[in-house]
C-alpha positions as semicolon CSV with decimal commas, in nm:
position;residue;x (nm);y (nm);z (nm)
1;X;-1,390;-1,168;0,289
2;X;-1,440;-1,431;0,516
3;X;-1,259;-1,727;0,545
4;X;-1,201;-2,102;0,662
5;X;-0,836;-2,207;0,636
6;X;-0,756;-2,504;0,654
7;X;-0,454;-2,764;0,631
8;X;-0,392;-3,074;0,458
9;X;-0,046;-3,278;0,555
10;X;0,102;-3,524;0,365
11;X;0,354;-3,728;0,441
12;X;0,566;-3,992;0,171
13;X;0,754;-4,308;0,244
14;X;1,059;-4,276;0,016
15;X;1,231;-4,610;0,193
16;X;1,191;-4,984;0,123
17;X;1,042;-5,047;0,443
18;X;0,770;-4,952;0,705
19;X;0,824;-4,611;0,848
20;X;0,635;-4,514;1,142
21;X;0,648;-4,192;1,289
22;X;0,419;-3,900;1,538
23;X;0,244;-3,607;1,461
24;X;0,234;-3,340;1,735
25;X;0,046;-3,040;1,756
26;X;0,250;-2,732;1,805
27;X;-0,041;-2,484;1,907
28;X;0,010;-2,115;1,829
29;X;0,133;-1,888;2,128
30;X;0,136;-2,158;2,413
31;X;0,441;-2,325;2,517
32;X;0,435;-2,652;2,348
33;X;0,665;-2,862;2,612
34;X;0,420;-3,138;2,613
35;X;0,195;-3,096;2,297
36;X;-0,046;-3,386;2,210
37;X;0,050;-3,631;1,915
38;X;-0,029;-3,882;1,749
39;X;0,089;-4,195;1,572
40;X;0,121;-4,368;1,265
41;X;0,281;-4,641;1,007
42;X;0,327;-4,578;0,669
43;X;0,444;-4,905;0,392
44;X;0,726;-4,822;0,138
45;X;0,653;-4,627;-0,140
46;X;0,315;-4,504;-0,012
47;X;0,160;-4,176;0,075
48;X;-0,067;-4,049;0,355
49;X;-0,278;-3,718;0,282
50;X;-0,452;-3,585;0,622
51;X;-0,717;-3,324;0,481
52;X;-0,767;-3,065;0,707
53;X;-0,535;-3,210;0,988
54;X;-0,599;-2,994;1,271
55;X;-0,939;-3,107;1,279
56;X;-0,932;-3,455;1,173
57;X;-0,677;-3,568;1,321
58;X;-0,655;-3,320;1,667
59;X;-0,992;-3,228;1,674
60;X;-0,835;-2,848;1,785
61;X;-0,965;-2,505;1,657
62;X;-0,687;-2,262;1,618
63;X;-0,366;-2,247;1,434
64;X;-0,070;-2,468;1,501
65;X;0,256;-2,564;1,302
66;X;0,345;-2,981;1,358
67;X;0,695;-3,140;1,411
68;X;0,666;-3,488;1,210
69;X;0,918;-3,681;1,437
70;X;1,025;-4,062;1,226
71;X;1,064;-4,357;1,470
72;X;1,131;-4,598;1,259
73;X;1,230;-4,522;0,877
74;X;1,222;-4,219;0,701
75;X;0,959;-3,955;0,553
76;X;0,889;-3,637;0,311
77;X;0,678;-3,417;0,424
78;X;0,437;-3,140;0,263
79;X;0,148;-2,936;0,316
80;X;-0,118;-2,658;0,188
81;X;-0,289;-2,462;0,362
82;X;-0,533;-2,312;0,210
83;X;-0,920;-2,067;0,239
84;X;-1,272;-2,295;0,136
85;X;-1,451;-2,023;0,003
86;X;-1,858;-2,066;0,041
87;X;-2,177;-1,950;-0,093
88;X;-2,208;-1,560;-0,226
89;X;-1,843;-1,528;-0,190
90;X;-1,702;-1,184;-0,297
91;X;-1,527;-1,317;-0,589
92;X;-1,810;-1,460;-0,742
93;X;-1,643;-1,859;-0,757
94;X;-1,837;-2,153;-0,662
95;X;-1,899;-2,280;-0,312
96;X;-1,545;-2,476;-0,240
97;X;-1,338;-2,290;-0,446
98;X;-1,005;-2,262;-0,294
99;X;-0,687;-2,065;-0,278
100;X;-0,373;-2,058;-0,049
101;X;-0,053;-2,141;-0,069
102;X;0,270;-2,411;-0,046
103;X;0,396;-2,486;0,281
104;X;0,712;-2,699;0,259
105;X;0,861;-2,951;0,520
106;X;1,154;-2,860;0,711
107;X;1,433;-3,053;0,859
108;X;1,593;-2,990;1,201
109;X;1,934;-2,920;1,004
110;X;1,760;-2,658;0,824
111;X;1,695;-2,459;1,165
112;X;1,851;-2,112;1,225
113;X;2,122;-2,136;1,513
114;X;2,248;-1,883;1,752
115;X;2,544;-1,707;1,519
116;X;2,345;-1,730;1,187
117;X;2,014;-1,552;1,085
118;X;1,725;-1,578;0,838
119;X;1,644;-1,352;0,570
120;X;1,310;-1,326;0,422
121;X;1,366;-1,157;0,091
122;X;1,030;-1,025;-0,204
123;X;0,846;-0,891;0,109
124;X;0,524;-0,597;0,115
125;X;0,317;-0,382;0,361
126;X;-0,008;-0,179;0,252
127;X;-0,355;-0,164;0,439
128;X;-0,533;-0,454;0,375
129;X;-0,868;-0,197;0,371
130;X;-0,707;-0,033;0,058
131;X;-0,779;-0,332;-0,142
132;X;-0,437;-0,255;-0,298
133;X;-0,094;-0,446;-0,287
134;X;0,021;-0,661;-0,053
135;X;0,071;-0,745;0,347
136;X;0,320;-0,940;0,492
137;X;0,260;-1,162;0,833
138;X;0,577;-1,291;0,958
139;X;0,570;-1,686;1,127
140;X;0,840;-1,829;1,360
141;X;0,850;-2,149;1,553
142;X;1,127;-2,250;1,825
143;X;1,251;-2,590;1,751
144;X;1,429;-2,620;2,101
145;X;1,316;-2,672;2,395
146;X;1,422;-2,359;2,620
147;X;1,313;-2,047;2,613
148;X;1,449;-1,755;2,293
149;X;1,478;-1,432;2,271
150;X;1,426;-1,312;1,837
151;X;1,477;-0,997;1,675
152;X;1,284;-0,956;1,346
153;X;1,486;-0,658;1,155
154;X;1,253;-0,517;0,839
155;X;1,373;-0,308;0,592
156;X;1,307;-0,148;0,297
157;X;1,466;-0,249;-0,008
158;X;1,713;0,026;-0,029
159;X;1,824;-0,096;0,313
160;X;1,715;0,183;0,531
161;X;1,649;-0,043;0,828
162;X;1,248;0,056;0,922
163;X;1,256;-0,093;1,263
164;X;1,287;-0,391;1,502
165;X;1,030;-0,644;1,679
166;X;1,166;-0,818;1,923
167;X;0,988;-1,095;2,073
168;X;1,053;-1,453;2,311
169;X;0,949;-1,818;2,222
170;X;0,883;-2,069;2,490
171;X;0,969;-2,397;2,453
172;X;0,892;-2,516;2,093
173;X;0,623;-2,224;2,077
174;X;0,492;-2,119;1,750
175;X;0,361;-1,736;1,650
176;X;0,279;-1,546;1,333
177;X;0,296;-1,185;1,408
178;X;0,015;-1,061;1,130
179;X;0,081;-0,757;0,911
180;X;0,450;-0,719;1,072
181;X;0,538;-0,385;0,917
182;X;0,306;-0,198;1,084
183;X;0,480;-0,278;1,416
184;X;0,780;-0,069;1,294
185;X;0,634;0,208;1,084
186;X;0,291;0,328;0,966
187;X;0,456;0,394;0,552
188;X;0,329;0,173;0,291
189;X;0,629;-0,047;0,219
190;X;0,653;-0,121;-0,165
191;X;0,927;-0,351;-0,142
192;X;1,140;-0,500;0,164
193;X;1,274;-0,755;0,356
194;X;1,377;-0,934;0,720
195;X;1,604;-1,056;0,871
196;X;1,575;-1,269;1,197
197;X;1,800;-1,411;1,471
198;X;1,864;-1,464;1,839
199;X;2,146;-1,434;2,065
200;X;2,022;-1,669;2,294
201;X;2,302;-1,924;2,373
202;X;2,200;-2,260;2,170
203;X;1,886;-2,150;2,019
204;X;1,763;-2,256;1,677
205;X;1,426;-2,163;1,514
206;X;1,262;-2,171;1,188
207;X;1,076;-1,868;1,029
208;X;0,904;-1,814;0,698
209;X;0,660;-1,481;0,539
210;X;0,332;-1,499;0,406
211;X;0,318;-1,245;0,175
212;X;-0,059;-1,170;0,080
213;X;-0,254;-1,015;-0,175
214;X;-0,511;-0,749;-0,033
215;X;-0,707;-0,756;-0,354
216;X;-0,778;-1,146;-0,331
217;X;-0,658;-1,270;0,007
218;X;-0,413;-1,524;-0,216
219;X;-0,092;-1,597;0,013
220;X;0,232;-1,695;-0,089
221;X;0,460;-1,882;0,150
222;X;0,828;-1,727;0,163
223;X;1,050;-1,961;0,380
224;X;1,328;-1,791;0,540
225;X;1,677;-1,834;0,364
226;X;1,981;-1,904;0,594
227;X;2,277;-1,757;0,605
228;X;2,598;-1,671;0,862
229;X;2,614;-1,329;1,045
230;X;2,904;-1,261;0,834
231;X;2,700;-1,155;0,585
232;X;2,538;-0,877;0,822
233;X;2,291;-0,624;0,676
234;X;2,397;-0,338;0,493
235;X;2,440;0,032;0,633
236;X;2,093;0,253;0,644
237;X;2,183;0,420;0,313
238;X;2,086;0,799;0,413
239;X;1,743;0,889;0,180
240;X;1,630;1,216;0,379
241;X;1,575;1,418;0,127
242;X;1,660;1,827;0,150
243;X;1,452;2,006;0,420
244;X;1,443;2,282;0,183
245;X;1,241;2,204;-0,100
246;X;1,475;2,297;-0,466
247;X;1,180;2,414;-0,668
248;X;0,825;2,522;-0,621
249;X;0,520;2,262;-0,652
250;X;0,302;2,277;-1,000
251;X;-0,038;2,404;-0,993
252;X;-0,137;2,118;-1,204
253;X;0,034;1,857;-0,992
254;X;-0,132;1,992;-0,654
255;X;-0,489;2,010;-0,772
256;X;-0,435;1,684;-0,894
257;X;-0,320;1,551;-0,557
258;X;-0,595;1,655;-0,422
259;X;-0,835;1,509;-0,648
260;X;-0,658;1,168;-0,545
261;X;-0,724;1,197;-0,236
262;X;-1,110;1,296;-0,276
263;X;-1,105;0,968;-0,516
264;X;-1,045;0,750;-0,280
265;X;-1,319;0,859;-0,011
266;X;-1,531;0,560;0,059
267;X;-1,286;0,324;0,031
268;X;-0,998;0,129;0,302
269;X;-1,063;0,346;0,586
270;X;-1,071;0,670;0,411
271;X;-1,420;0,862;0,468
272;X;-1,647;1,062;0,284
273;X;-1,773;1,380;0,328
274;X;-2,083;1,280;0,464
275;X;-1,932;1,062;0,690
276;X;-1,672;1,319;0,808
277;X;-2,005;1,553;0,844
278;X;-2,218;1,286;1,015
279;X;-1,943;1,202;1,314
280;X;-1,918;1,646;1,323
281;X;-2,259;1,634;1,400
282;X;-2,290;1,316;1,624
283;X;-1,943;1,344;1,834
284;X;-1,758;1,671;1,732
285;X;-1,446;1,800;1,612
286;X;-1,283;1,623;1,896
287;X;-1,395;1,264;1,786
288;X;-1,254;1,300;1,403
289;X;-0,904;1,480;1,560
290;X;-0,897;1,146;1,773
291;X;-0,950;0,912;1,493
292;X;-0,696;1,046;1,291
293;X;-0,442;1,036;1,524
294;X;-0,565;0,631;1,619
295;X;-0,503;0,543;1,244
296;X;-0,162;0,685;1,219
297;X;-0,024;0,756;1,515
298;X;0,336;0,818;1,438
299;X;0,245;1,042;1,189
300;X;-0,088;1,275;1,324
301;X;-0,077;1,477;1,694
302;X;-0,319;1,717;1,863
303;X;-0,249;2,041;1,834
304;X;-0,497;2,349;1,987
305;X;-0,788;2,334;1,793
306;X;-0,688;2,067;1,560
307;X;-0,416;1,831;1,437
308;X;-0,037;1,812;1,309
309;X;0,092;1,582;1,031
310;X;0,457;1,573;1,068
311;X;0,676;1,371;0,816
312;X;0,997;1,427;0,984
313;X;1,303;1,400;0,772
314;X;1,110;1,181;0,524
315;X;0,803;0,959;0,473
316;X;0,756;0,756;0,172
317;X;0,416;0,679;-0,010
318;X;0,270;0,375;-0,164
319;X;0,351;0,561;-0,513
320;X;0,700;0,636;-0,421
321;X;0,688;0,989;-0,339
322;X;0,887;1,134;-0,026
323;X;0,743;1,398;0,174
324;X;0,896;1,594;0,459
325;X;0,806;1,868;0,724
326;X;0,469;1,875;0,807
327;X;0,116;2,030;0,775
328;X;-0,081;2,171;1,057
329;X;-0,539;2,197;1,047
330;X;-0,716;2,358;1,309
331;X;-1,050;2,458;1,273
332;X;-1,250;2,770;1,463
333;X;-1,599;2,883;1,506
334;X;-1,763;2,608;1,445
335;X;-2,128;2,579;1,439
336;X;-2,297;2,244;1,405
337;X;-2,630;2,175;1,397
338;X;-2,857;1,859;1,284
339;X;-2,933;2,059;0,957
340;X;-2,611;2,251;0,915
341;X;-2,205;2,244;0,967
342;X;-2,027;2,572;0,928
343;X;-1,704;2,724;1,075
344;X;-1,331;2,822;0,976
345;X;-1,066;2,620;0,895
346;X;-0,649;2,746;0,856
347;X;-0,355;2,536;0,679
348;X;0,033;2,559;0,799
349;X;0,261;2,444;0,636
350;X;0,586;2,410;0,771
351;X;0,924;2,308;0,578
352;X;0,661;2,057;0,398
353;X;0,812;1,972;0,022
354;X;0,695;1,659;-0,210
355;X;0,996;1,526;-0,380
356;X;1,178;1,825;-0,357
357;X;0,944;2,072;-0,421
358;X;0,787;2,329;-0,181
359;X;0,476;2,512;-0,153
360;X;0,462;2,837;-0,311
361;X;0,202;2,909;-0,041
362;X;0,263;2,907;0,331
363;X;-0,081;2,936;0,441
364;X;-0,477;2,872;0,343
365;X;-0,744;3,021;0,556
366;X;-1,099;3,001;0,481
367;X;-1,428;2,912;0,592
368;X;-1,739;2,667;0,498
369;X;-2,116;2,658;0,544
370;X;-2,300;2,372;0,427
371;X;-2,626;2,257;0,487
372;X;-2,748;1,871;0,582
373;X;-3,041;1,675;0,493
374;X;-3,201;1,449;0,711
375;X;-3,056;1,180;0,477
376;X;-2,746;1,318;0,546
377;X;-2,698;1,481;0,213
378;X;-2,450;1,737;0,204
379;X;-2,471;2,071;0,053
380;X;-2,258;2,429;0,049
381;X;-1,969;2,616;-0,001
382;X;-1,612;2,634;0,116
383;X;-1,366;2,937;-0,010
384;X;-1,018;2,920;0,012
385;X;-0,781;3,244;0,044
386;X;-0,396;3,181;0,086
387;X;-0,078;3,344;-0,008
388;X;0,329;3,321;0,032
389;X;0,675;3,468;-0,071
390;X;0,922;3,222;-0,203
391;X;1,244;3,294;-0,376
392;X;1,055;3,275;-0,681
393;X;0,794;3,593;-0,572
394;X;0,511;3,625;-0,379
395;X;0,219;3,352;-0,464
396;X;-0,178;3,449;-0,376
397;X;-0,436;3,144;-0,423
398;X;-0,840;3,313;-0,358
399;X;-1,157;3,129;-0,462
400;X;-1,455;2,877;-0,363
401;X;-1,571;2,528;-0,391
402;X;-1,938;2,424;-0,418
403;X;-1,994;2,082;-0,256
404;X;-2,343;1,871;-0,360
405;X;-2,301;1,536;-0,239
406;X;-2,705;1,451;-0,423
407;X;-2,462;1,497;-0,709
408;X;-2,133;1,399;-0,658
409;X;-2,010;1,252;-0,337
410;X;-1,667;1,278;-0,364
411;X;-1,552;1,547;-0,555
412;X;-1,647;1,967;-0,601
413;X;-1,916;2,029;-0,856
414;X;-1,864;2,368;-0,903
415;X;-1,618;2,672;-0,821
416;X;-1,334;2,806;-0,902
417;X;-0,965;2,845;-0,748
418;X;-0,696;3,118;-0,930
419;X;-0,350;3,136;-0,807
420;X;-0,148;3,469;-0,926
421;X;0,198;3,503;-0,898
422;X;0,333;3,828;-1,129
423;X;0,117;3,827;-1,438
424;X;0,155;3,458;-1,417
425;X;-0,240;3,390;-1,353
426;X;-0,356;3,023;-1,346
427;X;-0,696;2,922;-1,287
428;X;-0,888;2,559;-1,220
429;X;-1,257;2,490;-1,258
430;X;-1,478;2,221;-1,116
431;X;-1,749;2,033;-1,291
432;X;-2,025;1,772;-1,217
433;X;-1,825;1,530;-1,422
434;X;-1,772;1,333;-1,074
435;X;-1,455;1,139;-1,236
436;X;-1,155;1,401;-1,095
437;X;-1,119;1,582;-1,387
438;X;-1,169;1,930;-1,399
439;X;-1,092;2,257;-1,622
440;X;-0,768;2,394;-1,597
441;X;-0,659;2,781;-1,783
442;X;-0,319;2,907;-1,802
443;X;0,057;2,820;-1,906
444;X;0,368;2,685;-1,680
445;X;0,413;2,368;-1,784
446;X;0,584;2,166;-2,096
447;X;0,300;1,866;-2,251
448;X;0,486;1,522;-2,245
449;X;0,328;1,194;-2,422
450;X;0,411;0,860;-2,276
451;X;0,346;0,557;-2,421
452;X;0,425;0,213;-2,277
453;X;0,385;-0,143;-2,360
454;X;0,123;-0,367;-2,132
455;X;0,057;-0,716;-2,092
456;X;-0,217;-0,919;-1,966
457;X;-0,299;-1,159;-1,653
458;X;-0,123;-1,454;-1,824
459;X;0,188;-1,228;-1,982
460;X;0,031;-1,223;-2,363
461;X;0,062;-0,909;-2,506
462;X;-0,203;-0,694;-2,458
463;X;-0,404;-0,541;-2,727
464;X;-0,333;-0,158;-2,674
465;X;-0,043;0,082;-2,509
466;X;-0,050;0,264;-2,158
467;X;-0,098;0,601;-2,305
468;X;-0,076;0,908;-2,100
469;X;-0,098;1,260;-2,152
470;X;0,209;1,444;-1,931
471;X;0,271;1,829;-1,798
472;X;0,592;1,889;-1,646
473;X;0,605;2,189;-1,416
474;X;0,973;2,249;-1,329
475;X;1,112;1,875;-1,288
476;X;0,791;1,759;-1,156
477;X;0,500;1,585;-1,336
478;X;0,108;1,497;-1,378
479;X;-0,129;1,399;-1,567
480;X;-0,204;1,698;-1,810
481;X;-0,573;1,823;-1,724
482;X;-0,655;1,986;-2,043
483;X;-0,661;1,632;-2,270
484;X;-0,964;1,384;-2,281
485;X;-1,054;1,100;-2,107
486;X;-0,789;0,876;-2,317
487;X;-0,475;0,999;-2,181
488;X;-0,613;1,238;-1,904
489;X;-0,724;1,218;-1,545
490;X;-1,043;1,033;-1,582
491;X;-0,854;0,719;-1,610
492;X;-0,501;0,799;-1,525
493;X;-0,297;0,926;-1,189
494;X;0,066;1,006;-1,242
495;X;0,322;1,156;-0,971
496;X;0,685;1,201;-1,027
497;X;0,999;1,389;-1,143
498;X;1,259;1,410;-1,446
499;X;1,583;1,574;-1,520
500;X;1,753;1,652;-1,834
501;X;1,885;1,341;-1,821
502;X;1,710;1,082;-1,634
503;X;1,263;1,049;-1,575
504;X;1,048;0,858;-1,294
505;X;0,722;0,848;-1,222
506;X;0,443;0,624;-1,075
507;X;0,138;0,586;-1,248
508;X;-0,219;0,380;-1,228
509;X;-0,387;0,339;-1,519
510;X;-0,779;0,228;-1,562
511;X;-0,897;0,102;-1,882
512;X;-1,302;0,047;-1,834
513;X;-1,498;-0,229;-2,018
514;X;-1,685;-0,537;-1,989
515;X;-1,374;-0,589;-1,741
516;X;-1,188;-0,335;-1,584
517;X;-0,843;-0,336;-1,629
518;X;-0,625;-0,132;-1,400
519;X;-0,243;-0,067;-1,431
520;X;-0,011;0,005;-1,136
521;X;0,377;0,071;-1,141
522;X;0,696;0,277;-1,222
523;X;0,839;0,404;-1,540
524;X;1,184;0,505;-1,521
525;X;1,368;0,588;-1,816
526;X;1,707;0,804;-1,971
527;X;1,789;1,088;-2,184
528;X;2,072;1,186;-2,454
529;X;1,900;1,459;-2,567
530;X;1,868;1,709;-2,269
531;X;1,511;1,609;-2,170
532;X;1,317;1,613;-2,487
533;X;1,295;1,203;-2,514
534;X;1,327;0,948;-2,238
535;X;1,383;0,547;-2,392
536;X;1,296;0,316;-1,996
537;X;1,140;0,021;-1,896
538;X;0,760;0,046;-1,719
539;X;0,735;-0,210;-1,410
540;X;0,362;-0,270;-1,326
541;X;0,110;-0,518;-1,291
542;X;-0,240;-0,549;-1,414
543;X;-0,563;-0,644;-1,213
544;X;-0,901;-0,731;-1,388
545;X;-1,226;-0,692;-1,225
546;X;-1,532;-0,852;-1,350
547;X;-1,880;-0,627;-1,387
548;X;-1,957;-0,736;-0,966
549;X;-1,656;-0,568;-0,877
550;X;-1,496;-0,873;-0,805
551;X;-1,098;-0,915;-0,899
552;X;-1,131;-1,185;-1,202
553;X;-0,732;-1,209;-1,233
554;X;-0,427;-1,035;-1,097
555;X;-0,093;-1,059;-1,241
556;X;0,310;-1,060;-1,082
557;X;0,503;-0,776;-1,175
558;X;0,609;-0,701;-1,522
559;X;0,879;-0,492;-1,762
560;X;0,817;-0,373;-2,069
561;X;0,961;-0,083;-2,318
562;X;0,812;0,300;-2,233
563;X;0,873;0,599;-2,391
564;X;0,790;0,957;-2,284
565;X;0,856;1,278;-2,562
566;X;0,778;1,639;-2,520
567;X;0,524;1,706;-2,798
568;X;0,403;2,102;-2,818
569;X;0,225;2,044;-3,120
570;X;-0,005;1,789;-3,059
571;X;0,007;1,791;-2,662
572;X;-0,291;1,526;-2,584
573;X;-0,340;1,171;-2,691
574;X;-0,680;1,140;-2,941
C-alpha cells in the first residue's frame, strides 16, 4: 500500500495571556544539538493547528519528533499523524481518505531517568507480507543533551524474555526502530511487551510503540508507561516443552497441516509451486536453499544437499503451537530442464514433536517428475514412501501425489497416501476440489462439535455461531475431514490439544458472501465430566473483506461463550 504520512501539530493556549513559544525540528537519526526552529505567539484561549508541519512549517522531507519549548506562558500540545490515501487505493476509499493514529504531548517531567524504565505493554509481531495481525515499530527520542546508551527488552507475554536491542542516542536524537521483534527472534509474537532504560549516568528519554495492523496499515500509538526499577521484569518462566514427544501425531491433524501450508502459497512471501519450479529451472537448487535460509535465518541452515530447520528447545507459531527438534530436506539426482524438473527428495526428522506429539514416522523418501509448460504450467507426480518404530509399533506411510497446476495451483488433484500401523490402515485421497479438503478412510479419532458465539465489526451480535466439526486423535485436534463444507476444512483450520479436564485450540474461520467474513482466535475451555463436554470462552476477532479483496472493517479482540461436545452419533455439523 503506499503511503504519504503526514503530521498535523496543534498547540492550545490554556492561560489568560499571550504565550509565545519555538518549534524545533528533531530530525530522525542525526544528532539534533542545534536543530532548526521556529517561532510563534499564541492569544489566551486560542488554538494553532499546523497541518502537515514538517512541510509547512520546515519545509524538510523525512521524519522528525519536535520539542515545543514555552517562552513566555504556557501551552497543550497534540498531534496526528496520519496516511492521505490517493486515487485506486487498495481499500477502495476515496482519494484523501485518511487513517493514523493519536500522538500525545509530553512533558519533560514525564521523561524516563537513569534508575527507572518504560514499559510498553498490548504489543505484536507478524510479517507484514502475511496480511495477518499486527507489527510493532518501537520510537525513542533523547531529551538530554549528551550522548545514551538504551536497552529495549521484548518479551512475550508469558515473560520469557525474547531478546535485547541495544542501541545509543546522540544528543536529543530521535529513532524508530521498525518492526522491532524481528531484531530479537524470527517467531510470530501473538502478544508481548518492552521494556526500556539506560544506565547512562543522568540520562532521560521518552519512548512510545506503534502497534500496526498488517491487514490495513491502521497504527495505534502506545506511549511508554513509567515506572521504578523496583518493579524489575519477571523471571523467564521455563516453556520448553519435552524433547520427547508424549504421544504420536494424528493422521488427520498432519495431512491437515500440510494442506495449510499449501493454502497459503502465493501469499506474504510464501511461493507457489510454479514459482519454486521456475527459480529450479532459472538458478538451481542452490538459489531456493539460499532463500530460505535469508528469510529465517535463525531457524533454516545448509546442510549437504539441502537444508535443516531446527526449532531448538521450542519455537512458537502465530496459532500458538510449539514445535521442537528439527526437520532436515535434501534433495538428489536432480534433473532440470526448460520442459521438465525431476529428482529425489528424503525427510529427517529428528526429536521434532508439535505440542507434544511426535512423528510416528522417522523418515520420507521419494522422488518426483513433473513436466513444465512454456507458460510455466506445472504437471506430474511425486510418491512418498516412509516408515518408523515408536513405542506404539512400527508405522509405514507409501503412496503418490498428482500435481496439475492448469487445475489447481496450490494443492494435489489426485493420489493417494495410506499409512498402516498393525491392522490399523488409514488412507487420504486428493481431489480437484482446490479448497484443502480432501477424502479421508479409516478410524482413530473421537468426532467433537464446537460451537461458539461471534460478533461483528462494531460488537453487535452476529447473526450465526462459529461452528466446527472436531476429531481428536489422542489429546490432539483438527478439523474433522469427513464433514461438509459447513463445519469442515473448506472454511475452517483448527490446531490444538485437550485433556480430560481442560481444551485449547486455535482456529480461523471463513464465512464467504457478498463479504467475507473471517474469524481468528483461541478457544479454551474446562471439563467436569472427564472430556466429554468443555463450557470456555472463544477470544477472536473478525475481519470483513469487500468483493475487491479489500478489508471493509476489522475488529479488536473479543470473548464470547464456546462449547465443544463429543457427539458419535451425529459427528458433522449439517
Amino acid at each position: 500500500m503506499g503511503t504519504n504520512w503526514r503530521t498535523d501539530l496543534e498547540v492550545h493556549n490554556p492561560g489568560t495571556t499571550q504565550a509565545s513559544y519555538t518549534i524545533a525540528l528533531l530530525k530522525r537519526d542525526t544528532d539534533n544539538s542545534s536543530p532548526v526552529s521556529q517561532s510563534f505567539s499564541l492569544a489566551p484561549g486560542r488554538a494553532a493547528r499546523y497541518t502537515d508541519v514538517v512541510d509547512s512549517v520546515f519545509h524538510f522531507t523525512g521524519a522528525a519528533a519536535f520539542r515545543i519549548t514555552p517562552t513566555s506562558g504556557s501551552v497543550l500540545v497534540t498531534s496526528r499523524t496520519y496516511n492521505a490515501l490517493g486515487d485506486g487505493n487498495p481499500l477502495y476509499l476515496p482519494a484523501g481518505a485518511t487513517f493514523g493514529q493519536f500522538v500525545p504531548g509530553f512533558t519533560t517531567d514525564q521523561a524516563i531517568a537513569t534508575g527507572q524504565e518504560g514499559r510498553l505493554i498490548q504489543l505484536a509481531h507478524r510479517d507484514p507480507n502475511s496480511k495477518l495481525d499486527y507489527r510493532t515499530n518501537i520510537g525513542y527520542v533523547n531529551t538530554g543533551a549528551a550522548t545514551i546508551a538504551l536497552a529495549t527488552d521484548l518479551y512475550r507475554a508469558d515473560g520469557v524474555l525474547l531478546g535485547t536491542f541495544n542501541d545509543t542516542l546522540r544528543p536529543y536524537e530521535y529513532k524508530q526502530i521498525d518492526k522491532i521483534f524481528e531484531r530479537v527472534t524470527s517467531s510470530i509474537v501473538a502478544d508481548g511487551y518492552a521494556i526500556l532504560h539506560s544506565t547512562t549516568p543522568g540520562a532521560t528519554f521518552l519512548a512510545y510503540a506503534s502497534v500496526i495492523d498488517n491487514r490495513t496499515g491502521d497504527p495505534v500509538c502506545v506511549p511508554a508507561q513509567r515506572l521504578t526499577t523496583s518493579t524489575t521484569s519477571p523471571t523467564p518462566t521455563p516453556t520448553t516443552p519435552p524433547q520427547a514427544g508424549t504421544q504420536p501425531l494424528g493422521t488427520i491433524e498432519t495431512i491437515n497441516d500440510i494442506m495449510t501450508v499449501l493454502g497459503t502459497a502465493g501469499t506474504g512471501n510464501k511461493p507457489t509451486v510454479e514459482q519454486i519450479i521456475t527459480t529450479l529451472q532459472t538458478s538451481g537448487i542452490d538459489a531456493i536453499i539460499n532463500d530460505a535460509v535469508s528469510r529465517y535465518p535463525t531457524l533454516v541452515t545448509r546442510v549437504p544437499g539441502g537444508g535443516k530447520v531446527d526449532f531448538g528447545a521450542g519455537y512458537t507459531l502465530d496459532d500458538g503451537s510449539v514445535l521442537t527438534g528439527s526437520i532436515t530436506v535434501t534433495t538428489s539426482n536432480l534433473n532440470v530442464t526448460s520442459s521438465r524438473a525431476a529428482g529425489n527428495y528424503a525427510l529427517t526428522f529428528d526429536n521434532f514433536t508439535k505440542n507434544g506429539g511426535y512423528p510416528t514416522v522417522q523418515t520420507v523418501t521419494g522422488g518426483f517428475d513433473a513436466s513444465v509448460s512454456a507458460a510455466k504450467k506445472v504437471v506430474g507426480d511425486a510418491t512418498i514412501d516412509g516408515s518408523g518404530t515408536t513405542a506404539i509399533g512400527t508405522t509405514t506411510i507409501t503412496g503418490s501425489v498428482h500435481v496439475d497446476t492448469n487445475v489447481c495451483p496450490k494443492y494435489p488433484v489426485s493420489g493417494t497416501v495410506t499409512m498402516r500401523r498393525g491392522s490399523d490402515t488409514r488412507t487420504v485421497t486428493f481431489t480437484p476440489a482446490c479448497d484443502g479438503t480432501y477424502v479421508y478412510t479409516g478410524s482413530g479419532y473421537s468426532p467433537y462439535l464446537f460451537d461458539g458465539m461471534l460478533l461483528k465489526c462494531d460488537g453487535t451480535p452476529q447473526s450465526y455461531s462459529n461452528k466446527i466439526s472436531l476429531a481428536a486423535e489422542g489429546d490432539h485436534l483438527a478439523v474433522n475431514p469427513t464433514c461438509p463444507a459447513t463445519g469442515g476444512l473448506q472454511h475452517h483450520r483448527v490446531t490444538g490439544t485437550k485433556t480430560a479436564t481442560s481444551v485449547r485450540f486455535f482456529f480461523r474461520s471463513t464465512y464467504p458472501g457478498a463479504s467475507t467474513h473471517v474469524y481468528e482466535g483461541i478457544f479454551q475451555g474446562t471439563s467436569s465430566n472427564g472430556g466429554v463436554s468443555y463450557d470456555g470462552t472463544s477470544t477472536f476477532s473478525v475481519t470483513v473483506y469487500n468483493s475487491y479483496g479489500g478489508v471493509a472493517c476489522s475488529s479488536p479482540p473479543y470473548s464470547k461463550q464456546g462449547t465443544m461436545w463429543l457427539n458419535t452419533a451425529a459427528p458433522c455439523w449439517p
